[in-house]
VEXDREN-2710 file (C-alpha; in Angstrom, 1 decimal):
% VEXDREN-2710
k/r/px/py/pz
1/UNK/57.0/-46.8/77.3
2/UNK/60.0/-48.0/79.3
3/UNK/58.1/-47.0/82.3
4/UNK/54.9/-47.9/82.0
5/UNK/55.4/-51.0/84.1
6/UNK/56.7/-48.9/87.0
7/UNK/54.2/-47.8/90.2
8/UNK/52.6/-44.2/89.8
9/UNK/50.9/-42.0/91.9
10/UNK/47.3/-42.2/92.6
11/UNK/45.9/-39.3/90.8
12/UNK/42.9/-39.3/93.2
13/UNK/45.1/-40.1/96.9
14/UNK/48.2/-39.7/95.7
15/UNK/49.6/-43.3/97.0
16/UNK/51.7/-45.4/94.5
17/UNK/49.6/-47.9/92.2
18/UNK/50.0/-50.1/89.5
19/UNK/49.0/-47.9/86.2
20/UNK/46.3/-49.3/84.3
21/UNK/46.2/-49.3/80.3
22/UNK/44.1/-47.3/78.4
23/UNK/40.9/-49.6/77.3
24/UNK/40.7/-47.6/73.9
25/UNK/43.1/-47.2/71.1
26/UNK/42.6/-44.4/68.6
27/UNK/45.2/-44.0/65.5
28/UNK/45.4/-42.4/61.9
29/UNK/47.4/-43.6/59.3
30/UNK/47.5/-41.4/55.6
31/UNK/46.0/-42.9/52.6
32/UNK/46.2/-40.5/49.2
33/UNK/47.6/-37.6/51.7
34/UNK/44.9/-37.5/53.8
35/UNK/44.6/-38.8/57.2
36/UNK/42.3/-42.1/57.6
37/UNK/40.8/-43.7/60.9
38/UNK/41.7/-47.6/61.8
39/UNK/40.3/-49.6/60.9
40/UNK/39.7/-48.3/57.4
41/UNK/37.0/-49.6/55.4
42/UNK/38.2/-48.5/52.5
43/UNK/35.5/-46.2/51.6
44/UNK/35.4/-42.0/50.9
45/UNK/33.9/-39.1/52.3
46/UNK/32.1/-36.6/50.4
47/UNK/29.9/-33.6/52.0
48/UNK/29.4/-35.7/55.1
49/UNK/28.2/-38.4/53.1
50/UNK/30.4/-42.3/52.8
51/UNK/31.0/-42.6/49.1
52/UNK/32.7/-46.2/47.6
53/UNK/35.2/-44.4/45.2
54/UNK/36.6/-40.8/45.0
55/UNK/35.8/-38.1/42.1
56/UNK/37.4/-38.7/38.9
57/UNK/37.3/-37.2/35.7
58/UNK/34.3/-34.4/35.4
59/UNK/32.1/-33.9/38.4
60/UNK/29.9/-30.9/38.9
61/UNK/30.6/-28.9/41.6
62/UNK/29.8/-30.2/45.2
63/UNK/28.3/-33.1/43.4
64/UNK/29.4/-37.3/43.7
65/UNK/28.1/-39.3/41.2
66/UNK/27.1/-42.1/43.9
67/UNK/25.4/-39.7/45.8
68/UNK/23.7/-37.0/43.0
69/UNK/22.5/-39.7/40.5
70/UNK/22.2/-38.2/36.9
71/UNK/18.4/-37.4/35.6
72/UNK/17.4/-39.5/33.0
73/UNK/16.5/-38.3/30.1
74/UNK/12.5/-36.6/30.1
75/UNK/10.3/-39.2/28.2
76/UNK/8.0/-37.9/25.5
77/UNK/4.4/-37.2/26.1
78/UNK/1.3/-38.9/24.4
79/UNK/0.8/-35.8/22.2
80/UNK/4.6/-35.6/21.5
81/UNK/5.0/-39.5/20.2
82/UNK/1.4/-38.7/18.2
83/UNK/3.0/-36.0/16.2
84/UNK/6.0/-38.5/15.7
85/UNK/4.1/-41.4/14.3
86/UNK/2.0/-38.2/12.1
87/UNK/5.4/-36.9/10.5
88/UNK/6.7/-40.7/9.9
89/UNK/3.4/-41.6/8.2
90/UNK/3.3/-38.6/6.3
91/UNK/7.0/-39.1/5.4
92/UNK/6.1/-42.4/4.3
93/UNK/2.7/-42.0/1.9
94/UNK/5.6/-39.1/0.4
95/UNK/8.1/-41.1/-0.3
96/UNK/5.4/-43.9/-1.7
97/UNK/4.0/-40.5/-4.3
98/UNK/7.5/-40.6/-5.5
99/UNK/8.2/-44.2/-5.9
100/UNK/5.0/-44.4/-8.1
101/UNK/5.9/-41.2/-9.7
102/UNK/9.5/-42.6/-10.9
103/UNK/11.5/-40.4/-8.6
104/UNK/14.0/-42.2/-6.1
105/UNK/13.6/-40.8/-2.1
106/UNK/16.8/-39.3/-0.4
107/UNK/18.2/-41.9/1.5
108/UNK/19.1/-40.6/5.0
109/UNK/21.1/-42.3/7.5
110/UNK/20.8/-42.6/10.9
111/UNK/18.7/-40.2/13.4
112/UNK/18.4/-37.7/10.8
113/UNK/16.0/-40.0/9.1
114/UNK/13.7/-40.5/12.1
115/UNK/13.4/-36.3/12.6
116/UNK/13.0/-35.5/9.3
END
């Protein structure tokens, strides 16, 4: 550095020259142990893929939440939601036999008393 303003050797004719400053600039500085490029834009790297936050907590393996979105859950099919509304309607003319009856009907909290 204490040289740099010094004449050097042309390294194409060999006479003495003024040196001439790199035009680009690379440097690294470490963020969380690893190296990171300047500027840093704050973001990750995950499987070659720019990620806003790191892994935390459970992940599967060689999956980012950003990037491997979870499935949502299947949705029922007409036949499916038929037999549903079947079993509730039958639950409920049951319950009705036993009201008329005298008999109180279990009381069930919850999801229990939607599958049953």
């Amino acid at each position: 550095m204490a040289q740099a303003s010094t004449p050097a050797p042309c390294p194409e004719c060999g006479r003495k020259a003024e040196r001439i400053p790199p035009t680009s600039f690379a440097a690294f500085t470490m963020r969380e142990g690893y190296p990171r490029a300047i500027p840093d834009r704050g973001t990750y790297w995950h499987l070659g893929k720019e990620v806003k936050r790191p892994i935390t907590g459970k992940a599967r393996m060689n999956e980012h939440p950003e990037i491997n979105k979870p499935q949502p859950p299947p949705r029922k099919s007409k036949g499916e939601l038929e037999a549903l509304a079947d079993k509730r309607e039958a639950k409920r003319k049951e319950e009705a036999k036993m009201r008329a009856s005298g008999i109180e009907p279990p009381r069930l909290h919850g999801a229990l008393a939607d599958d049953e």
